[in-house]
Backbone atoms as SQL, in Angstrom:
CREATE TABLE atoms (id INTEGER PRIMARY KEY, chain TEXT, resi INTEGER, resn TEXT, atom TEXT, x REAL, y REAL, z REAL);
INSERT INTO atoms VALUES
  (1, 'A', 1, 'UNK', 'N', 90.194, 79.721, 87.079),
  (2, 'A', 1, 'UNK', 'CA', 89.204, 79.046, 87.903),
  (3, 'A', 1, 'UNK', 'C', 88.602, 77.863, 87.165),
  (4, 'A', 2, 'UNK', 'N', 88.542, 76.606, 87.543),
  (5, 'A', 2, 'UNK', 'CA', 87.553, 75.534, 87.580),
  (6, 'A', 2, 'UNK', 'C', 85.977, 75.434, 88.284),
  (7, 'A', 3, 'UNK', 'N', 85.177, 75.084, 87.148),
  (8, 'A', 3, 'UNK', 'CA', 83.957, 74.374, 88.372),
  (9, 'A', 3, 'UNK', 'C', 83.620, 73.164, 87.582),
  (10, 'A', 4, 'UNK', 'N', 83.167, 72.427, 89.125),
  (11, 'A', 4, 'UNK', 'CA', 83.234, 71.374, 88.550),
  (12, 'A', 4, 'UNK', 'C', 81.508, 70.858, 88.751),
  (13, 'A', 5, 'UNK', 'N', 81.110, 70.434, 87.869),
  (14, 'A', 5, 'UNK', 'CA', 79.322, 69.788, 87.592),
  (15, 'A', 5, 'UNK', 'C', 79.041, 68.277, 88.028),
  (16, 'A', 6, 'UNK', 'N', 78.751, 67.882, 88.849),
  (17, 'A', 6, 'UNK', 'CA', 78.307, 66.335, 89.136),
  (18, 'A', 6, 'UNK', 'C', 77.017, 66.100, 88.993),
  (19, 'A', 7, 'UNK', 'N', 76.733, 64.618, 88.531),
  (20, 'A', 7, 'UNK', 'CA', 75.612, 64.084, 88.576),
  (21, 'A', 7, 'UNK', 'C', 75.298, 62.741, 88.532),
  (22, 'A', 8, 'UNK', 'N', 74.482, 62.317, 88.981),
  (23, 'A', 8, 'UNK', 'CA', 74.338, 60.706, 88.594),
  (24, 'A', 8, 'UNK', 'C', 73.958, 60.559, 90.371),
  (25, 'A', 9, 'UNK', 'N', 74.176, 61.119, 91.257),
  (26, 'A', 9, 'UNK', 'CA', 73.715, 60.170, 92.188),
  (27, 'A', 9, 'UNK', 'C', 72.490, 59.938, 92.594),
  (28, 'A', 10, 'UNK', 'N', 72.293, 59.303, 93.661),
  (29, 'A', 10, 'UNK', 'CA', 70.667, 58.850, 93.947),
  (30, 'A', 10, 'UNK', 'C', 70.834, 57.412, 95.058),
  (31, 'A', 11, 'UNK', 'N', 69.188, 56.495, 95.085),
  (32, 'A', 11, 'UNK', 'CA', 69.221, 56.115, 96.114),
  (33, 'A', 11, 'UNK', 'C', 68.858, 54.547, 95.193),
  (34, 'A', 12, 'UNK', 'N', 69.745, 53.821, 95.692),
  (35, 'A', 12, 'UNK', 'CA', 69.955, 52.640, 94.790),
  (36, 'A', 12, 'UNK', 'C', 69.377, 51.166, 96.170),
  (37, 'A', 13, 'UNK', 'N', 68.952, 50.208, 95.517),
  (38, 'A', 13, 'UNK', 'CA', 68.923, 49.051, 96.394),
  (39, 'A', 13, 'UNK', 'C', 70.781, 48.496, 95.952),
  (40, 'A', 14, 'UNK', 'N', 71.123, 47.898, 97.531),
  (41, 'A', 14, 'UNK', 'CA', 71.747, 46.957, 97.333),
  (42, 'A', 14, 'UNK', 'C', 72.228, 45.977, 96.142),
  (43, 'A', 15, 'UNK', 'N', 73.428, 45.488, 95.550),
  (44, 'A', 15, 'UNK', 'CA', 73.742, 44.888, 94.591),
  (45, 'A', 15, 'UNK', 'C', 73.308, 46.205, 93.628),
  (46, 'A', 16, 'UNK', 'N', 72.884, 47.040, 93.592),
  (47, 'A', 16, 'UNK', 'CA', 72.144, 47.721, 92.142),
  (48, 'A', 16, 'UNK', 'C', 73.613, 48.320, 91.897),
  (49, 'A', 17, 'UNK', 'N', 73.366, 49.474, 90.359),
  (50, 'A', 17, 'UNK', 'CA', 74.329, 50.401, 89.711),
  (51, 'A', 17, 'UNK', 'C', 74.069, 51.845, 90.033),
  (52, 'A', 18, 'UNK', 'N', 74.821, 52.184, 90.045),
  (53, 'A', 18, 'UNK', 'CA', 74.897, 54.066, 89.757),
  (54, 'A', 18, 'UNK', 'C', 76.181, 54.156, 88.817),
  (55, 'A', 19, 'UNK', 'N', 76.051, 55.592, 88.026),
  (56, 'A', 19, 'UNK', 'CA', 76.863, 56.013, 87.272),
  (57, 'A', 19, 'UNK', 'C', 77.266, 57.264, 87.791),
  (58, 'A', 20, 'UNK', 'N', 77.977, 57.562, 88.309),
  (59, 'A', 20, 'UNK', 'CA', 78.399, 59.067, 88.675),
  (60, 'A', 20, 'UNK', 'C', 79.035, 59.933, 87.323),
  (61, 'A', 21, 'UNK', 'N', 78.521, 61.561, 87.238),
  (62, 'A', 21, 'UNK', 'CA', 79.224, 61.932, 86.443),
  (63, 'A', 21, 'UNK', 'C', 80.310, 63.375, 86.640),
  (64, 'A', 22, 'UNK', 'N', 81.126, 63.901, 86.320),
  (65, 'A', 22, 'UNK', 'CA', 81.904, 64.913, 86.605),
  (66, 'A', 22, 'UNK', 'C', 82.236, 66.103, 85.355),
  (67, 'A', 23, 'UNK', 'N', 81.267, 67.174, 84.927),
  (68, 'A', 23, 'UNK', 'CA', 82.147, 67.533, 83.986),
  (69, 'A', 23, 'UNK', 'C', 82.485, 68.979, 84.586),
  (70, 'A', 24, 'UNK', 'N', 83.973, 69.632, 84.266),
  (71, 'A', 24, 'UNK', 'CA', 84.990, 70.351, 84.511),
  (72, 'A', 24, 'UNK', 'C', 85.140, 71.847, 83.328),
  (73, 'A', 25, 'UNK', 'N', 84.776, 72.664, 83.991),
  (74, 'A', 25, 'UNK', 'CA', 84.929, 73.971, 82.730),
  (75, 'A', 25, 'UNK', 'C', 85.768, 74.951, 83.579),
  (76, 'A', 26, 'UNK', 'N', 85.808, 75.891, 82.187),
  (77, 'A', 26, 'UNK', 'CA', 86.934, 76.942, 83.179),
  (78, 'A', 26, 'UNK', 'C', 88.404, 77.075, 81.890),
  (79, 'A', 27, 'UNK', 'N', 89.680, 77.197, 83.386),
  (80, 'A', 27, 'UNK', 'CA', 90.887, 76.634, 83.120),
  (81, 'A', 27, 'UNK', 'C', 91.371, 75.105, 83.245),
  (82, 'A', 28, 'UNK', 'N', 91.211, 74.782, 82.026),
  (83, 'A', 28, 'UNK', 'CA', 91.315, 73.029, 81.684),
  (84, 'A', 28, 'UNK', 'C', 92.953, 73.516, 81.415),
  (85, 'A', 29, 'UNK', 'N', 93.939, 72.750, 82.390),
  (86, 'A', 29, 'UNK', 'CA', 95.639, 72.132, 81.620),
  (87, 'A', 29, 'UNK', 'C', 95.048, 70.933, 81.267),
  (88, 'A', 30, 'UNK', 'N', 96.032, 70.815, 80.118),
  (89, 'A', 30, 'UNK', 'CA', 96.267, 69.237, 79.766),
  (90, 'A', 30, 'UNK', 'C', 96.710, 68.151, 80.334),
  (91, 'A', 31, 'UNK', 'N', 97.601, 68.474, 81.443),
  (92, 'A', 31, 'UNK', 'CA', 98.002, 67.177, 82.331),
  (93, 'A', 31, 'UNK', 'C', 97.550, 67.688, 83.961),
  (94, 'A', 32, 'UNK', 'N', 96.334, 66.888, 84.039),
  (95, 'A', 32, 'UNK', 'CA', 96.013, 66.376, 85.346),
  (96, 'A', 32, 'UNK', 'C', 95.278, 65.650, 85.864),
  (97, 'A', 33, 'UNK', 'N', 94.958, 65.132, 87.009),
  (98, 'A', 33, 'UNK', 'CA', 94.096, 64.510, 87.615),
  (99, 'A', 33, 'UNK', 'C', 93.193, 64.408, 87.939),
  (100, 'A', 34, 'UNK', 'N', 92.170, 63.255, 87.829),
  (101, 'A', 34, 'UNK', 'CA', 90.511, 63.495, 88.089),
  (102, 'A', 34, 'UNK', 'C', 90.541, 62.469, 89.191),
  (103, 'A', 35, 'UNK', 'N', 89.445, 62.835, 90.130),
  (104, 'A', 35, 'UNK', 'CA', 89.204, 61.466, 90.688),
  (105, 'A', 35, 'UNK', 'C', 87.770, 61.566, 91.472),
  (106, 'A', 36, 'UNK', 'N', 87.608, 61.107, 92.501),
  (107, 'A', 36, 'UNK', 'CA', 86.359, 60.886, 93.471),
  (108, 'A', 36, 'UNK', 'C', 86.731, 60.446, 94.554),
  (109, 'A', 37, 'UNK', 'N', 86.179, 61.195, 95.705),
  (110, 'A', 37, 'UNK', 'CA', 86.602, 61.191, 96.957),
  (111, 'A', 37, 'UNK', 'C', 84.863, 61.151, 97.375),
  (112, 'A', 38, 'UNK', 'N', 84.743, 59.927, 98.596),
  (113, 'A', 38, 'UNK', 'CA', 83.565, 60.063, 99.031),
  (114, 'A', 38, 'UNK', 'C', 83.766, 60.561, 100.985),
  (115, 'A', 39, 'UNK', 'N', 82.364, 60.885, 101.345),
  (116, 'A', 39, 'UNK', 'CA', 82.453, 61.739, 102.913),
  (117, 'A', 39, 'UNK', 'C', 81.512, 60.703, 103.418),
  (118, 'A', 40, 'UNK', 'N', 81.598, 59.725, 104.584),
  (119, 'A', 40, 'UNK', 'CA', 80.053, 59.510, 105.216),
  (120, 'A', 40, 'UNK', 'C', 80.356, 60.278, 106.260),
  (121, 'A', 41, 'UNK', 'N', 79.185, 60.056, 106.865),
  (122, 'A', 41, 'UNK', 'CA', 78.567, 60.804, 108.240),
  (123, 'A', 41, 'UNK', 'C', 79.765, 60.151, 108.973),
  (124, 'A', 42, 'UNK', 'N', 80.407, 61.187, 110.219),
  (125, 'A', 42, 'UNK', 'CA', 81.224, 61.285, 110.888),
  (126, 'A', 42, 'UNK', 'C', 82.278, 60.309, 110.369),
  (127, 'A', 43, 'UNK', 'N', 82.756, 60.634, 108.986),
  (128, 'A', 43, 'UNK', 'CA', 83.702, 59.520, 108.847),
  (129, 'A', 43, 'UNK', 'C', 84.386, 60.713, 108.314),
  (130, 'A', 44, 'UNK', 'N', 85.936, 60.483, 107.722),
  (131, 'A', 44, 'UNK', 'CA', 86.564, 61.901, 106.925),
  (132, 'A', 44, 'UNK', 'C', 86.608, 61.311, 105.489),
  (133, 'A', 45, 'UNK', 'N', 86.795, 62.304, 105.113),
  (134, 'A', 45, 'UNK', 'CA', 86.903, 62.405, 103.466),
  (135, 'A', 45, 'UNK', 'C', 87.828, 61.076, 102.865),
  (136, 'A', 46, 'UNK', 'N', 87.853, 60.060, 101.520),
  (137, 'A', 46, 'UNK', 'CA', 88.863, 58.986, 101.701),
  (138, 'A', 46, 'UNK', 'C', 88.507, 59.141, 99.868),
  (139, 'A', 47, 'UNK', 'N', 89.339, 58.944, 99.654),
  (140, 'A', 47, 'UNK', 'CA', 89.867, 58.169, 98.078),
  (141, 'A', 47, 'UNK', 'C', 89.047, 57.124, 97.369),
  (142, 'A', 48, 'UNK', 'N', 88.351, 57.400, 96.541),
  (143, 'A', 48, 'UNK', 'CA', 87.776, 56.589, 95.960),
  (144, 'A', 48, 'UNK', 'C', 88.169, 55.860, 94.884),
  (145, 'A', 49, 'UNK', 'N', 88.763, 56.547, 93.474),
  (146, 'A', 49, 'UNK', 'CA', 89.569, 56.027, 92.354),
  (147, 'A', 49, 'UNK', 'C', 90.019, 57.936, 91.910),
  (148, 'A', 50, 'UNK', 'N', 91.105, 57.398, 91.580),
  (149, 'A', 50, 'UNK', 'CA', 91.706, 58.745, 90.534),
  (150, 'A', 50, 'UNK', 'C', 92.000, 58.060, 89.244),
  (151, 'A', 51, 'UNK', 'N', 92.087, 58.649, 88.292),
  (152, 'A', 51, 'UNK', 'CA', 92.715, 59.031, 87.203),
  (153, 'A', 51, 'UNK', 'C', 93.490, 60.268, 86.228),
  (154, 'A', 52, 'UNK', 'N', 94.593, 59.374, 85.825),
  (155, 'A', 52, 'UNK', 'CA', 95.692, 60.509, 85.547),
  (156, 'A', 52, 'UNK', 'C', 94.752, 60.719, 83.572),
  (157, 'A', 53, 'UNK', 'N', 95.499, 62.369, 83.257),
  (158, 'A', 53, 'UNK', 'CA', 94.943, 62.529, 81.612),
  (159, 'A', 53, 'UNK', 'C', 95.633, 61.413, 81.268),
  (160, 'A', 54, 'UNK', 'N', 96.560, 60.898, 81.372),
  (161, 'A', 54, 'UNK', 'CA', 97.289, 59.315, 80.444),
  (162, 'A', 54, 'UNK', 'C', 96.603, 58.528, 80.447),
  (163, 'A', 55, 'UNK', 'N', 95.718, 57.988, 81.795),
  (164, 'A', 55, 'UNK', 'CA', 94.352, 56.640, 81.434),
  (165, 'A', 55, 'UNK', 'C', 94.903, 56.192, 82.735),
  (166, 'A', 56, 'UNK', 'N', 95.938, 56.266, 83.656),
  (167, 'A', 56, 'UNK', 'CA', 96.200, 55.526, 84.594),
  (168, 'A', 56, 'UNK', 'C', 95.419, 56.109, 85.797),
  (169, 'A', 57, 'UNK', 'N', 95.088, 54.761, 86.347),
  (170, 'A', 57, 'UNK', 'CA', 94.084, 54.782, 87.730),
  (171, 'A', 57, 'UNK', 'C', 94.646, 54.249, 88.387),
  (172, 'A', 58, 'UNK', 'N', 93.648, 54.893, 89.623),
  (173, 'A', 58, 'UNK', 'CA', 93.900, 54.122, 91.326),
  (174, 'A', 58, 'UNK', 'C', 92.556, 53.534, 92.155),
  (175, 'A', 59, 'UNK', 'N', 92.361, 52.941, 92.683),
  (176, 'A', 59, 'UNK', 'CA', 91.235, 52.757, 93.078),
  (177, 'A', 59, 'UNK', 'C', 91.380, 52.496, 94.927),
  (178, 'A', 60, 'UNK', 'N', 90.682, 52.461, 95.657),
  (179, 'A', 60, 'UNK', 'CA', 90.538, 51.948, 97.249),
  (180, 'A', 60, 'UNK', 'C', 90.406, 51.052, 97.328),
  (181, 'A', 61, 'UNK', 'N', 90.654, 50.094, 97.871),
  (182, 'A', 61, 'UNK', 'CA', 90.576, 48.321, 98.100),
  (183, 'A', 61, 'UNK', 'C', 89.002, 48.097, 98.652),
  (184, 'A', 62, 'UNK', 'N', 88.209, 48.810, 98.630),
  (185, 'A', 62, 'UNK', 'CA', 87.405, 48.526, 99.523),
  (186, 'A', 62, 'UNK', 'C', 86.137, 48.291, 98.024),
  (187, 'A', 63, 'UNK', 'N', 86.518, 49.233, 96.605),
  (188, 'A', 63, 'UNK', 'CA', 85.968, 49.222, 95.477),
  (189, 'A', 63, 'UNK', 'C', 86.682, 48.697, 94.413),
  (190, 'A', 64, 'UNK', 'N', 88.026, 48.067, 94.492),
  (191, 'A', 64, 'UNK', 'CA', 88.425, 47.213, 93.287),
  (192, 'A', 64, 'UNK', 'C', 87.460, 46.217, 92.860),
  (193, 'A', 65, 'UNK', 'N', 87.273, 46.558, 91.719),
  (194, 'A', 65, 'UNK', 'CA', 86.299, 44.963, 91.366),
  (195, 'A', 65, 'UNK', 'C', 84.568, 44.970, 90.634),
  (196, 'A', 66, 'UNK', 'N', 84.371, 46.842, 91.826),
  (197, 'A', 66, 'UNK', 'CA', 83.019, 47.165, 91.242),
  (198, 'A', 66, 'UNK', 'C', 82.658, 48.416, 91.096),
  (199, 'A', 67, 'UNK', 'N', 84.069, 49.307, 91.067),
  (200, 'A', 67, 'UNK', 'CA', 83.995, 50.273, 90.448),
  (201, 'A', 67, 'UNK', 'C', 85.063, 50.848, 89.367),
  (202, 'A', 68, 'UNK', 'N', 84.177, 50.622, 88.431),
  (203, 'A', 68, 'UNK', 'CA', 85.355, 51.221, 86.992),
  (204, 'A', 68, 'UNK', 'C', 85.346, 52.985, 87.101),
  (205, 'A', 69, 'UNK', 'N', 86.502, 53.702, 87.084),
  (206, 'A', 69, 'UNK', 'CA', 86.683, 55.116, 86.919),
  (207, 'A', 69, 'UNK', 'C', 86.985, 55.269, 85.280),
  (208, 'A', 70, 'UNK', 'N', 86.290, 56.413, 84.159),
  (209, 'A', 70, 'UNK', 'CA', 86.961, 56.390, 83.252),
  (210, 'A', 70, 'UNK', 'C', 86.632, 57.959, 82.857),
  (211, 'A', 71, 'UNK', 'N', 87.202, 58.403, 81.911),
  (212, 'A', 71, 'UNK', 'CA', 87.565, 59.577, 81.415),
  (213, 'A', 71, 'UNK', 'C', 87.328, 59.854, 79.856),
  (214, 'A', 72, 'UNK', 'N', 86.830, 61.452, 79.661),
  (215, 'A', 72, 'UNK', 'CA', 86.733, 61.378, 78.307),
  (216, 'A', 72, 'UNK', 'C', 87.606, 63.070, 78.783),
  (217, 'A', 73, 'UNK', 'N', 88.970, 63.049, 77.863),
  (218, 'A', 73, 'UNK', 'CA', 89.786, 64.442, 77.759),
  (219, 'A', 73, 'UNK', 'C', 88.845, 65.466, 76.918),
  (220, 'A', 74, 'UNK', 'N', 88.268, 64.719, 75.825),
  (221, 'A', 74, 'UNK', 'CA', 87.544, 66.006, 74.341),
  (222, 'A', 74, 'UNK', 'C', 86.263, 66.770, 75.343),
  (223, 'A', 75, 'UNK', 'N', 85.683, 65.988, 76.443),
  (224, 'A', 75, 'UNK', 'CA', 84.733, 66.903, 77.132),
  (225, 'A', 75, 'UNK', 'C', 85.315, 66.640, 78.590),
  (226, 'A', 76, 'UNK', 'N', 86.323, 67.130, 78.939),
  (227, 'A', 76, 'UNK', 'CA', 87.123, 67.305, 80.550),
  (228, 'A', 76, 'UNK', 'C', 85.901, 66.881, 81.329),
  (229, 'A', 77, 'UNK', 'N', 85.634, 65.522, 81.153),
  (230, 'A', 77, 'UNK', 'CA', 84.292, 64.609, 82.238),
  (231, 'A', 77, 'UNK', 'C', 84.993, 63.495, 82.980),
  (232, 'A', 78, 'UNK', 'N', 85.023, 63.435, 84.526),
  (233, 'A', 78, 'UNK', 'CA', 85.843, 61.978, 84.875),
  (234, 'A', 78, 'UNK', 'C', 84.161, 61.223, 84.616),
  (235, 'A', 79, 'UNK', 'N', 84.185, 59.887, 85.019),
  (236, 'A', 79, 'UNK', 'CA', 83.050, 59.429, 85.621),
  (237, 'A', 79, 'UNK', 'C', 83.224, 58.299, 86.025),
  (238, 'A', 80, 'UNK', 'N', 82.290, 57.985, 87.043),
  (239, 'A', 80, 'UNK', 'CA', 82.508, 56.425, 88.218),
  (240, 'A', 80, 'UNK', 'C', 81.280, 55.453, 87.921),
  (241, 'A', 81, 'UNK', 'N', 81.931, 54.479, 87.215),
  (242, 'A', 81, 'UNK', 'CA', 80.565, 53.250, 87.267),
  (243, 'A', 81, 'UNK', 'C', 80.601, 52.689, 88.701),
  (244, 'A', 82, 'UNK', 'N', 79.940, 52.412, 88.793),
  (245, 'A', 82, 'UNK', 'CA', 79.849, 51.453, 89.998),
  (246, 'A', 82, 'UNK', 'C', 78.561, 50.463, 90.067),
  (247, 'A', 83, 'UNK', 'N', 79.354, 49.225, 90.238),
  (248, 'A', 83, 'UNK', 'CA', 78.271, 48.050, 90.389),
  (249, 'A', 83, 'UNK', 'C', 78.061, 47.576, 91.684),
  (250, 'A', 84, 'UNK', 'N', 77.542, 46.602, 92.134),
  (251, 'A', 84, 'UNK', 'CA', 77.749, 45.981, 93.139),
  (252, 'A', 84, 'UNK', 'C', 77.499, 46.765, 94.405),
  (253, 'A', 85, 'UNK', 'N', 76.582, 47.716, 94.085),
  (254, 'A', 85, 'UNK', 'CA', 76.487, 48.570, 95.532),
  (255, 'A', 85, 'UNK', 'C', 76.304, 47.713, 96.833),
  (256, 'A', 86, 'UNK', 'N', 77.133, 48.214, 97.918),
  (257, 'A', 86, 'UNK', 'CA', 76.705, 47.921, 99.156),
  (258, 'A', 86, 'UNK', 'C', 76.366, 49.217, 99.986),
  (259, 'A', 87, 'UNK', 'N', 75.502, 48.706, 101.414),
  (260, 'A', 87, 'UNK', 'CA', 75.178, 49.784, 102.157),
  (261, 'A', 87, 'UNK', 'C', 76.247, 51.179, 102.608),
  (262, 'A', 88, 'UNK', 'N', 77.363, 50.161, 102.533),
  (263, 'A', 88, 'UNK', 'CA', 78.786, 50.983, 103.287),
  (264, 'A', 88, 'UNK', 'C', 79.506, 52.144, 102.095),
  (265, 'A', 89, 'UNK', 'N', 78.524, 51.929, 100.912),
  (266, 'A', 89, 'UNK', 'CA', 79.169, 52.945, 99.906),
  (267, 'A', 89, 'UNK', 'C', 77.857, 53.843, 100.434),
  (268, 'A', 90, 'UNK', 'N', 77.401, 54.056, 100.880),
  (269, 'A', 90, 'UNK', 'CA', 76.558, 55.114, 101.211),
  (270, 'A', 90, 'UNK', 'C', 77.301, 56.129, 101.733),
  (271, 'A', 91, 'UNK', 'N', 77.469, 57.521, 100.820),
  (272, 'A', 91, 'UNK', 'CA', 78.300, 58.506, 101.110),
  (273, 'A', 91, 'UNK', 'C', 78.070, 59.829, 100.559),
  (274, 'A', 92, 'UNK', 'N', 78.125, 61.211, 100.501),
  (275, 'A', 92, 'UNK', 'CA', 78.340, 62.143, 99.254),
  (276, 'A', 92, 'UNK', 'C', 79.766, 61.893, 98.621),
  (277, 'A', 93, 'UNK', 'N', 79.741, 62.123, 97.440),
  (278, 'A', 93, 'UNK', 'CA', 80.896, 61.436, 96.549),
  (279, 'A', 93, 'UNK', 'C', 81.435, 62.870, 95.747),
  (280, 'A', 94, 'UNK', 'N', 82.402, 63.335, 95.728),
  (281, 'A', 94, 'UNK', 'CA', 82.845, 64.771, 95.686),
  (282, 'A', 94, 'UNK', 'C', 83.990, 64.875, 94.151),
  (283, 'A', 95, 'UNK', 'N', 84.033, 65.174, 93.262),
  (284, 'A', 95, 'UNK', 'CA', 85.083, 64.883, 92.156),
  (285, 'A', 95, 'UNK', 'C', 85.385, 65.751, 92.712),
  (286, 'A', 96, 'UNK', 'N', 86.812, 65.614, 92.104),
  (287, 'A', 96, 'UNK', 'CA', 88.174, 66.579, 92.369),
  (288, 'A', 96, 'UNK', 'C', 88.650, 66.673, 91.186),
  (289, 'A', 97, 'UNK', 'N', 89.568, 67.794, 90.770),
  (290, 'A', 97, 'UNK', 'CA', 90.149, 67.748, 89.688),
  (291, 'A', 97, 'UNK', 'C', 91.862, 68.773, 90.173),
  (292, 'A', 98, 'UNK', 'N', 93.278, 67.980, 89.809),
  (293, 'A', 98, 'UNK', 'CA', 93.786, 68.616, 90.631),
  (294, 'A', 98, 'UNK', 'C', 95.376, 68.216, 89.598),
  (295, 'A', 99, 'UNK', 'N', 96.129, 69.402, 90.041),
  (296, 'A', 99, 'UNK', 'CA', 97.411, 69.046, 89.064),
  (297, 'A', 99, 'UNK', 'C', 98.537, 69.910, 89.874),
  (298, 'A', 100, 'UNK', 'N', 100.159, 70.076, 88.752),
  (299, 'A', 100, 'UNK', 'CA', 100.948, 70.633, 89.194),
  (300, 'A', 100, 'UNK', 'C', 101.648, 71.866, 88.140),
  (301, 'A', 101, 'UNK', 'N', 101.164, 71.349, 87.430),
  (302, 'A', 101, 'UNK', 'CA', 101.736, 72.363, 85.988),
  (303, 'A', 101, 'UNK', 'C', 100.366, 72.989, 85.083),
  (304, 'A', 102, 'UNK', 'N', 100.522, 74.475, 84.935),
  (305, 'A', 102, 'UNK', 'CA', 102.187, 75.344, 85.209),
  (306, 'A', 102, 'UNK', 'C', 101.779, 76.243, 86.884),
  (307, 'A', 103, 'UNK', 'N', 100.787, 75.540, 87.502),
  (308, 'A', 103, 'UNK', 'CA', 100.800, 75.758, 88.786),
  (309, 'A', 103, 'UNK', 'C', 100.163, 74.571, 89.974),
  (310, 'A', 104, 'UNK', 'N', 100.077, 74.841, 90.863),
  (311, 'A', 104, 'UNK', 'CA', 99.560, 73.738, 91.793),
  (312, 'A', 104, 'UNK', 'C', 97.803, 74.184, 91.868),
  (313, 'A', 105, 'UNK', 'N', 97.118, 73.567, 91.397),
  (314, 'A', 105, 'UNK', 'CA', 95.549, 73.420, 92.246),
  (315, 'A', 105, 'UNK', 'C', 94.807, 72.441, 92.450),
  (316, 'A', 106, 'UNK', 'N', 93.756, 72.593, 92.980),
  (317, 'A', 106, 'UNK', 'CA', 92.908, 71.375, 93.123),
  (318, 'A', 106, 'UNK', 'C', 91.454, 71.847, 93.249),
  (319, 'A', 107, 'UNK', 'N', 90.747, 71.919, 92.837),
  (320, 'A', 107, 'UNK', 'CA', 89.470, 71.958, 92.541),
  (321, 'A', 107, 'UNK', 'C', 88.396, 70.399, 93.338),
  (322, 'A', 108, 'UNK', 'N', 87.128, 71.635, 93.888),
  (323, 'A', 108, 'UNK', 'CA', 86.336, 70.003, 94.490),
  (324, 'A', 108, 'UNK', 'C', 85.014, 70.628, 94.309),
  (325, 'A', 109, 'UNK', 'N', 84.130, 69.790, 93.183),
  (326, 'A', 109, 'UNK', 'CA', 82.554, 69.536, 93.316),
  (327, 'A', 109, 'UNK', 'C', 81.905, 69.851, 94.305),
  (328, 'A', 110, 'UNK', 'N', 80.400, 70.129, 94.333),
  (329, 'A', 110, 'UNK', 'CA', 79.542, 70.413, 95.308),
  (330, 'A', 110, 'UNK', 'C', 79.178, 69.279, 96.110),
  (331, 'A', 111, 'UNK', 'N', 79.098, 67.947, 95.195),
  (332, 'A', 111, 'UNK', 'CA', 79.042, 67.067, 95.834),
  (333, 'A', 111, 'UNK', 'C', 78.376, 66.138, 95.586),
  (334, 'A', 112, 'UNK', 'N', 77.673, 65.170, 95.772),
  (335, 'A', 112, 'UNK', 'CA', 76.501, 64.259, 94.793),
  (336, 'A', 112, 'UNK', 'C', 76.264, 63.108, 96.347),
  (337, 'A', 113, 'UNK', 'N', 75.348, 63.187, 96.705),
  (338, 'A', 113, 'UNK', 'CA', 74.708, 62.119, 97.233),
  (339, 'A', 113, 'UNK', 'C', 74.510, 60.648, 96.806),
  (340, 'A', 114, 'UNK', 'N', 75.118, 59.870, 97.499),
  (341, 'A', 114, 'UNK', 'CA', 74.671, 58.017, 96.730),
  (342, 'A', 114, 'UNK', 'C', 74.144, 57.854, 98.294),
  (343, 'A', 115, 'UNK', 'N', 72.926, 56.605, 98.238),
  (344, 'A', 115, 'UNK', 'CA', 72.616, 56.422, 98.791),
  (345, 'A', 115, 'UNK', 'C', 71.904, 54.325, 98.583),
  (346, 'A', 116, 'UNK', 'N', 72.509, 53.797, 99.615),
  (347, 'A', 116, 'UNK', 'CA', 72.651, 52.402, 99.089),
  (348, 'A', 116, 'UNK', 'C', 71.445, 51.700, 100.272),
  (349, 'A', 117, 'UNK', 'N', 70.227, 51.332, 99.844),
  (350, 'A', 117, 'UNK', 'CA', 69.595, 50.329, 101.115),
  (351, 'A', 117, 'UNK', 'C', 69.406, 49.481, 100.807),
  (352, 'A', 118, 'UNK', 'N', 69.601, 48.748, 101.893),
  (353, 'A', 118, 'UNK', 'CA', 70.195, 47.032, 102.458),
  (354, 'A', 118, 'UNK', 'C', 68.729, 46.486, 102.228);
């Protein structure tokens, strides 16, 4: 079993920062995936940035540019900078942590509230 700990969100003005954080205890493998998936109101769940344990990321086109995803393996923590808030990142923001070896799972956070006004 995994659980996973978030923190960092809150209620930011426009243009401002948040730091999201993720740390992961339990059954840690060495090769897998972290990322952040955010929910708004009546919208579905969507991809925010992943990162692989190697350092490689993905991000959503909608946050290239003002949100850096990065990782520390020695304390299994993803975490999401994010600059440049706009209203439309207003979401709960959910880490995931998820792999294939030496079985398939995926693990998901309680959840963390951001909240962005215009």
């Amino acid at each position: 079993q995994v659980q996973l700990v978030e923190s960092g969100g809150g209620l930011v003005q426009a243009g401002g920062s948040l730091r999201l954080s993720c740390a992961a205890s339990g059954t840690i493998f060495s090769i897998n995936d972290m990322g952040w998936y955010r929910q708004a109101p009546e919208k579905q769940r969507e991809l925010v940035a992943s990162i692989t344990s190697g350092g490689s990321t993905n991000y959503a086109d909608s946050v290239k540019g003002r949100f850096t995803i990065s990782r520390d393996n020695a304390k299994n923590t993803v975490y999401l900078q994010m600059n440049s808030l706009k209203p439309e990142d207003t979401a709960v923001y959910y880490c995931n942590y998820a792999g294939l070896d030496p079985y398939e799972y995926d693990y998901w956070g309680q959840g963390t509230q951001v909240t962005v006004s215009s």
